[in-house]
TORVEX-537912 format. One record per residue: residue in one letter; z negated, y, x of N, C-alpha, C in turn. Coordinates in steps of 0.1 Angstrom, whole numbers, plus 5000, padded with zeros to 4 digits. Layout:
aZYXZYXZYX...
***
This chain:
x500049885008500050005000500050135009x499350145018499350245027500450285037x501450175038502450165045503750265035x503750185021504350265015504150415014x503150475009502550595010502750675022x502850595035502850675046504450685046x505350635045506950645042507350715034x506950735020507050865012506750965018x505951005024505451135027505951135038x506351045050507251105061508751125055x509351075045510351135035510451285033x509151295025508951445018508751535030x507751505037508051585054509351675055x510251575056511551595063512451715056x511951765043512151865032511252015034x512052115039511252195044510152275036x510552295022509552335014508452265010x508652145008507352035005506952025022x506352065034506652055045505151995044x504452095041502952125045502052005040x502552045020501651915015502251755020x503551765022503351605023502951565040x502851675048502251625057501251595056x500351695049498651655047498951515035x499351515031499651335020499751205031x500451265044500651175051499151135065x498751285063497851275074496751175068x496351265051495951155044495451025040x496750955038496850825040496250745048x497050825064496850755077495250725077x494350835075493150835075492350755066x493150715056492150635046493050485054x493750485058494150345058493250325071x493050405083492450415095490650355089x490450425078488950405070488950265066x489850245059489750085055489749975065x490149985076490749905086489049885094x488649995094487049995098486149915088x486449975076485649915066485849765070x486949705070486849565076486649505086x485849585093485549545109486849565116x488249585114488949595124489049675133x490149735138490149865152491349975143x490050075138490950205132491250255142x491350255157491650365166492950385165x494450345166495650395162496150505153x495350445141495850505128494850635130x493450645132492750775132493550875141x494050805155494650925162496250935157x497050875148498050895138497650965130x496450995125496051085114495451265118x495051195130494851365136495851415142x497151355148498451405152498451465135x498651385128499351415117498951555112x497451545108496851675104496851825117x496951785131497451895140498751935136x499751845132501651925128501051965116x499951965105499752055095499252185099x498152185107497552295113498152405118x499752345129500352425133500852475122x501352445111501652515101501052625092x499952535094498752565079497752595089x497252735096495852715108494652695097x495052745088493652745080493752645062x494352575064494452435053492752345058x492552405047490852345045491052205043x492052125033492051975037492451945050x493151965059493451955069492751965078x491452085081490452095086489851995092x489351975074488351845073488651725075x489951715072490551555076490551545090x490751625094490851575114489451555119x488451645112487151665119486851495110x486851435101486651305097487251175106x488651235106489451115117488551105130x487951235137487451255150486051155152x485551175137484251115136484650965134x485450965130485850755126486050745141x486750805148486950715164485650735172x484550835168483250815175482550695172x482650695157481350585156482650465161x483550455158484350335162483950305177x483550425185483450435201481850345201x481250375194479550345192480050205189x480750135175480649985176481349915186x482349995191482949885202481949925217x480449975220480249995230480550065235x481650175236482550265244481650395247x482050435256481450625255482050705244x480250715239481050815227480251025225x479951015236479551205235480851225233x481851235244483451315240484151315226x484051215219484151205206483651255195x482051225200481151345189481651485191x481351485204481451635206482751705198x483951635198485051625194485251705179x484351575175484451545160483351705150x482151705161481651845155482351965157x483051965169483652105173484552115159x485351995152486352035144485452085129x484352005129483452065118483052185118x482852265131482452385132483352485129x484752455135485652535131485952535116x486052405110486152405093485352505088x484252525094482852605087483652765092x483652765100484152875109485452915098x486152895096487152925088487552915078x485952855067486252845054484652835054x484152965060482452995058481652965041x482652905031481752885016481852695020x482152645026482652495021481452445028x480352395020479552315019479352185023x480952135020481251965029481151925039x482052035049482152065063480752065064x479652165057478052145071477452005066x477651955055476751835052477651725062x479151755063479751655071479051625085x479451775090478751815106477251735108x476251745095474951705101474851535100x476151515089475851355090476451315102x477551425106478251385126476651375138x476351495130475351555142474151395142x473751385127472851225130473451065132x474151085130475150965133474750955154x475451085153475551065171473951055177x472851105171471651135179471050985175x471350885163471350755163471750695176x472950685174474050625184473150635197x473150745205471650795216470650695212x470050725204468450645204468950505209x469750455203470450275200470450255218x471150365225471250345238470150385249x469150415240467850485255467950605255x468550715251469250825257468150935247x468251015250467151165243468151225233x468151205224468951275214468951405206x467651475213467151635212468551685205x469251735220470351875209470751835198x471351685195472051675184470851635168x469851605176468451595163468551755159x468151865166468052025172469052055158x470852065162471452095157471952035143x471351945141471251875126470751935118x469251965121468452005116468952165113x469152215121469552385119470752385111x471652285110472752275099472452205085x471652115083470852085071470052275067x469452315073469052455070469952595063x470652545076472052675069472452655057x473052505055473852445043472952475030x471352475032470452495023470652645018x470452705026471252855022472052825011x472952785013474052815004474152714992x473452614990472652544981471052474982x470552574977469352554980468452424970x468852394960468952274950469352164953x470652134962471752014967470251894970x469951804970469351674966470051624979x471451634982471751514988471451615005x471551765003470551805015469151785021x468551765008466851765015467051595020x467751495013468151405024468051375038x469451515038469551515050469051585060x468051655053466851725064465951585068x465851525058464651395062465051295073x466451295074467151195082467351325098x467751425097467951535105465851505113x464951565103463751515113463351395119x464051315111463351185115464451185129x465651205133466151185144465251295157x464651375152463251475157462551385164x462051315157460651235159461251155169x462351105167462850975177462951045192x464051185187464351205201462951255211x461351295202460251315209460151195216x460151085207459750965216460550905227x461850955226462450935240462351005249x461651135243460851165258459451175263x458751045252457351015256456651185251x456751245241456551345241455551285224x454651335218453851315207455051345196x455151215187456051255180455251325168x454051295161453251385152453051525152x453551595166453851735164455451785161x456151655160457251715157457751655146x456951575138457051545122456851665115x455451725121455051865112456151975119x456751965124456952125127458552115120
***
């Protein structure tokens, strides 16, 4: 099914007025089919970096296409944690995958998805750290300060104070990877 889908839209591509959307249709795709492929334990790494090529020829078009944004900064994060299950080094990836969240925010400062995306990037990675020994401070740090901002801008959202709970509790961990009392940094 995804094969199909991805052939229509390199079709529609090729039509200069439909240029934009069927690229992002195509970048799209790539990305859900790249998601599925993970979902089944396989190796999304091809199709994620087929999906972020795809959604950069949108960008160059479209700098500020908010699906597009977000679709690459999602592709970026599927080949991090992909990096985390296969073992691989995965800071450059994170790093990767937040920088594109930042800019999403950066260039569509009301979109709410982008910071709840960012802090589930941001605890995803300071996990990934713990799993490996490693001090996961800045990315607990800047989790937390993006669960905060995002609160700003919905201060109701449920599925934020979530992610403050999961944002501290990566707090507490990265204290105890540095043998530091983690009870002072539950409360603070």
């Amino acid at each position: 099914a995804f094969d199909a889908a991805i052939r229509d839209a390199e079709e529609s591509a090729r039509i200069p007025a439909a240029a934009v959307l069927a690229r992002v249709m195509l970048a799209l795709a790539r990305a859900e089919r790249a998601q599925a492929t993970a979902r089944r334990g396989g190796e999304p790494e091809s199709d994620a970096r087929a999906a972020i090529e795809a959604f950069d020829a949108v960008l160059a078009m479209a700098p500020d296409h908010a699906a597009a944004l977000g679709g690459r900064a999602q592709a970026l994060r599927l080949l991090a944690s992909d990096c985390v299950r296969r073992g691989r080094p995965f800071a450059e990836p994170f790093a990767r995958a937040v920088a594109a969240f930042d800019e999403a925010i950066q260039r569509a400062p009301g979109r709410l998805d982008a910071r709840i995306d960012r802090t589930r990037t941001l605890n995803q990675w300071a996990q990934a750290r713990v799993e490996r020994g490693e001090d996961p401070k800045e990315q607990a740090e800047r989790a937390l300060a993006g669960v905060e901002d995002a609160l700003r801008l919905a201060p109701e959202a449920p599925l934020l104070r979530d992610l403050r709970g999961m944002a501290r509790t990566q707090r507490v961990r990265a204290a105890l990877a540095r043998g530091q009392d983690a009870a002072a940094e539950a409360d603070a």
